[in-house]
C-alpha positions, 0 to 999 in steps of 0.5 A, a space after each residue: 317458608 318461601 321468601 317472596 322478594 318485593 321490589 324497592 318501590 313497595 319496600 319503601 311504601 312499606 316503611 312509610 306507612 310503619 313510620 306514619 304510624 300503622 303497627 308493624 304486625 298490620 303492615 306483615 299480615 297484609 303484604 305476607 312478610 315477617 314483622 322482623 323483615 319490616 323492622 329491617 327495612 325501617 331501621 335500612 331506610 328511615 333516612 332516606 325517606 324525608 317527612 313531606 314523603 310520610 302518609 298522614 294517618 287520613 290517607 291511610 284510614 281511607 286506604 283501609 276503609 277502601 280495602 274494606 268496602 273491596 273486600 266486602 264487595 268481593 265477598 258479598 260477590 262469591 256469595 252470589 256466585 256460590 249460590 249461582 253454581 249451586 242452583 246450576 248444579 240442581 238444575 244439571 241433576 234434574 236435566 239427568 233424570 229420566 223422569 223428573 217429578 215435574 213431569 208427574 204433575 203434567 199428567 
């Protein structure tokens, strides 16, 4: 498995957001580390980090339903696109045939 190696600054998010609250599973699915590398870095940096630093649970709730709405968004996206290609595609086929069946209909 490859390590992905975060910088400080998103480590630190990291560790707020633990210690605000949000399950350490969450936090590992969505930034892709292991749940023990979390567990790590709160027990390395929980005295760094004062209360007045820690998110309120409202912050991150908004975080989330923001990410969902994107998510929802950009799915509802590669739907249209998907279908877009797939009509381009049909479109490309009929273009290739010598005589397409509208053609019939014309005369």
């Amino acid at each position: 498995m490859r390590k992905k190696h975060l910088n400080q600054e998103t480590r630190l998010k990291i560790v707020k957001e633990a210690l605000a609250g949000v399950k350490v599973g969450t936090l590992a699915r969505m930034y892709g580390i292991h749940p023990e590398t979390v567990r790590a870095w709160v027990r390395d940096h929980r005295d760094e980090i004062s209360l007045e630093e820690i998110p309120t649970a409202d912050e991150h709730l908004q975080e989330l339903c923001r990410l969902q709405e994107i998510e929802a968004r950009f799915e509802q996206a590669k739907k249209l696109l998907g279908e877009k290609e797939l009509e381009i595609e049909i479109l490309r086929e009929l273009v290739k045939k010598k005589n397409p069946a509208y053609l019939k209909n014309l005369k």
